[in-house]
C-alpha positions in Angstrom: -4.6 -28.3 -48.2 -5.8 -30.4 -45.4 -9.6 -30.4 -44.3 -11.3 -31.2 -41.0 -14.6 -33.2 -41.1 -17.7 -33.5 -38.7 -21.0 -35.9 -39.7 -24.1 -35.4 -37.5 -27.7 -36.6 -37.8 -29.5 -33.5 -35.9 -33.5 -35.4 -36.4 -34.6 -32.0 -37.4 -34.0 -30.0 -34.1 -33.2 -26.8 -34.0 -31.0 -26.7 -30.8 -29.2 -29.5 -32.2 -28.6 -27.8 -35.1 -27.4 -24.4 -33.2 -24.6 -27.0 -31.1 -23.5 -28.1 -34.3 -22.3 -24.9 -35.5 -21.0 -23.7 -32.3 -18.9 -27.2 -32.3 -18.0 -26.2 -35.5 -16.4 -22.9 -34.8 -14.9 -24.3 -31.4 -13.1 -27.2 -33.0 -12.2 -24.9 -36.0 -13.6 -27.6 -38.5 -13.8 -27.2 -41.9 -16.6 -28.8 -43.3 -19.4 -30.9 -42.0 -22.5 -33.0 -43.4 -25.9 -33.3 -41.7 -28.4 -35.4 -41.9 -31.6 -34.8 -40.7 -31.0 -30.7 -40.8 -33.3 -28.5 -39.0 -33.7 -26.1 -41.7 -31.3 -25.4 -44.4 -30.5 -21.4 -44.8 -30.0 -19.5 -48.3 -26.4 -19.1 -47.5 -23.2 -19.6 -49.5 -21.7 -21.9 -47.3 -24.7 -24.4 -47.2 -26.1 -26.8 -49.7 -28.7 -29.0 -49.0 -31.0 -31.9 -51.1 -34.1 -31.5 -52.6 -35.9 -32.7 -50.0 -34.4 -30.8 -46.5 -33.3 -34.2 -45.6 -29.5 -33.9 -45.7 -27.3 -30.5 -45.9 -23.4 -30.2 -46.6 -22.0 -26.9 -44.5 -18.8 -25.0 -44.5 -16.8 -23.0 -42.4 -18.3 -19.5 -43.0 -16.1 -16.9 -45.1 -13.2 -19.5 -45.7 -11.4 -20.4 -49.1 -12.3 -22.3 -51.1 -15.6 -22.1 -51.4 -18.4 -24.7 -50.9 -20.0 -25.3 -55.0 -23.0 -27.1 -55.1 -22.7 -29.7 -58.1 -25.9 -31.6 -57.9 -29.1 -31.7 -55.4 -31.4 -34.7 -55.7 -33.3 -36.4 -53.5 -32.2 -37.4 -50.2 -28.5 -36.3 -51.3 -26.7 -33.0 -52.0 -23.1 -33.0 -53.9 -20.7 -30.2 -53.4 -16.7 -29.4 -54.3 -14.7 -27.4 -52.1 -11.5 -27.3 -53.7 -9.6 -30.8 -54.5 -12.9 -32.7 -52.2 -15.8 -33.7 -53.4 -18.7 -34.4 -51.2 -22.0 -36.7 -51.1 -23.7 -36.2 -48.5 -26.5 -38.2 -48.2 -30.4 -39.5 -45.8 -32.2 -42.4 -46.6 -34.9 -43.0 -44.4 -35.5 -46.2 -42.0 -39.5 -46.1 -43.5 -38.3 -46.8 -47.3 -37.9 -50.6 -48.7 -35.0 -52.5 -50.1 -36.2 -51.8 -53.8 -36.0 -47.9 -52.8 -32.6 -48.1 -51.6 -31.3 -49.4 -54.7 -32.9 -47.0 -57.0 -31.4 -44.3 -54.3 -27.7 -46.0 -54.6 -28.1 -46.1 -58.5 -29.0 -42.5 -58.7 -25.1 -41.8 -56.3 -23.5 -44.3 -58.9 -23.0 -41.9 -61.9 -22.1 -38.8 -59.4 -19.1 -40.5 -58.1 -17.9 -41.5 -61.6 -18.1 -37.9 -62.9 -16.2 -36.4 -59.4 -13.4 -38.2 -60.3 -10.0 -37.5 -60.2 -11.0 -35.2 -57.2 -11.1 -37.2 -53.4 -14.7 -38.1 -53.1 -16.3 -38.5 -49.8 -19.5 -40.3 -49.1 -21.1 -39.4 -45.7 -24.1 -39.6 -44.2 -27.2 -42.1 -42.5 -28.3 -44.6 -44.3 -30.4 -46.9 -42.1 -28.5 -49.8 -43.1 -27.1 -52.7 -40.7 -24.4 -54.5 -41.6 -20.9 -56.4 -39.4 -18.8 -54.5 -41.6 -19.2 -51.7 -40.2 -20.0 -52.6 -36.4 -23.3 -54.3 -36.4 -24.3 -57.3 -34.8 -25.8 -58.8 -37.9 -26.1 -58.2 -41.5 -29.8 -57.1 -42.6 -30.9 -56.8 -46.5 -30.4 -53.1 -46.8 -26.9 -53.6 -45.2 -25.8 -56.2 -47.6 -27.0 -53.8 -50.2 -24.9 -50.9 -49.7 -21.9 -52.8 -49.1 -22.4 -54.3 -53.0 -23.0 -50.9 -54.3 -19.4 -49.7 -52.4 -17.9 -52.3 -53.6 -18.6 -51.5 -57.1 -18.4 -48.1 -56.7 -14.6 -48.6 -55.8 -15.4 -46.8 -52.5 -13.5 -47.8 -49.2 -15.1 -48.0 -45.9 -13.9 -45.0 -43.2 -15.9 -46.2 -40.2 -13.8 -48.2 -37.7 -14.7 -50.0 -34.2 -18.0 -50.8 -33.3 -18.7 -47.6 -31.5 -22.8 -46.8 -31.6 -23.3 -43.9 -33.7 -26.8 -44.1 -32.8 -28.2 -44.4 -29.1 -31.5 -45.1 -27.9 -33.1 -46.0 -25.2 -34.0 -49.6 -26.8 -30.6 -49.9 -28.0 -27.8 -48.6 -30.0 -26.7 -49.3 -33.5 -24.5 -48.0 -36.4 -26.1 -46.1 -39.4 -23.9 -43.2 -39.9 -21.7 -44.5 -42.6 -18.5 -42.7 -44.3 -16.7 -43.7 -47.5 -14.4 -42.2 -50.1 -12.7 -42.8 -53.0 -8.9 -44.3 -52.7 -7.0 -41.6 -53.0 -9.1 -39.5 -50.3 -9.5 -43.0 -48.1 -5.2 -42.9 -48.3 -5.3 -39.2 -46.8 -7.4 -39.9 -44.2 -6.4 -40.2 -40.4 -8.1 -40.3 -36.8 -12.0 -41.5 -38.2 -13.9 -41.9 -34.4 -17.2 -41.5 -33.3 -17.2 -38.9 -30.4 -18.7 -40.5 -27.4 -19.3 -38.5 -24.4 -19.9 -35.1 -27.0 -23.2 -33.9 -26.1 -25.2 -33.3 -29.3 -29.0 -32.7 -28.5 -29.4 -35.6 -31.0 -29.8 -39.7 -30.3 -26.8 -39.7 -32.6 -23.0 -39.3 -32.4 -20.9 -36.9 -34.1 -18.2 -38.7 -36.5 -15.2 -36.4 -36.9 -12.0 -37.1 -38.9 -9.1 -35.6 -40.8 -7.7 -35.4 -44.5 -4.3 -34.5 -45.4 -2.9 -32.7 -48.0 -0.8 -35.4 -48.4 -1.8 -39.2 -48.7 -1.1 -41.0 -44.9 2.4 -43.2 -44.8 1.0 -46.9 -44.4 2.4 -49.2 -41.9 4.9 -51.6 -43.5 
């Protein structure tokens, strides 16, 4: 079974939070993770952190359901059938030191997900060329190592803003997953020109059922 994606950081506003589920149900998408929620709701369909800092919601009613697996601190993990998702925050105002405790603590989650498709979605205030930025900063370097030994590949392609401000754009929303689910996905693109109520894009893509044929 395929599934339909959307990643949004809504910076805590409700209105942003009500477009995203009405883009939701108008692009008939499947899953989405948000960083930066307004609020979180005791529903079935939603699983958020510890902290209301990043949520994981599904489309409401549909099969299979969304299980929550693990909530920590700045990152929620939920299965919905053969995926497995991280969704994760981690705030512009913490250090270099923080951020590696914070990767350390995703490390062991992957592992035990496995063999389902993991995905890996979410803001992490981190700046690197790899994924669009003009330069490499600390935090960026950092989270590329941790990817890397993870065994997680990079979704984002371009060098599309995925945040825009006023002083300037950059690139913080960050997706990765496992190989198998990296094979099986197609069409990763930031939506520019999609109104959000938010100084960030939304990030959609798809997953097949079936890994994508790669060009010979």
């Amino acid at each position: 079974m395929g599934v339909t994606f959307l990643q949004a950081n809504l910076n805590h506003s409700a209105r942003a939070q009500d477009l995203l589920l009405q883009s939701m149900a108008e692009w008939d998408l499947d899953v989405a993770v948000v960083a930066e929620p307004y609020a979180v709701p005791s529903l079935p369909h939603w699983a958020g952190d510890l902290d209301g800092l990043v949520a994981i919601v599904a489309r409401p009613g549909a099969a299979p359901p969304l299980a929550i697996k693990k909530r920590g601190n700045g990152f929620v993990v939920a299965v919905r059938g053969e995926y497995a998702i991280i969704g994760v925050y981690f705030s512009p105002n913490r250090d270099l030191p923080a951020l590696e405790r914070f990767l350390d603590a995703l490390g062991p989650e992957i592992r035990r997900l496995a063999p389902l498709k993991v995905f890996v979605a979410g803001d992490f205030n981190a700046k690197s060329t790899a994924w669009g930025n003009p330069a490499t900063e600390p935090k960026g370097r950092k989270v590329e190592e941790w990817a890397l030994a993870a065994g997680l590949s990079l979704l984002n392609r371009g060098t599309a803003h995925t945040c825009v401000r006023r002083t300037g754009g950059s690139v913080v929303d960050l997706t990765f997953a496992t190989p198998s689910a990296a094979r099986s996905v197609s069409d990763w693109r930031v939506e520019g020109g999609v109104e959000t109520l938010s100084d960030h894009l939304y990030i959609r893509f798809e997953v097949s059922a079936a890994p994508q044929c790669q060009a010979a």
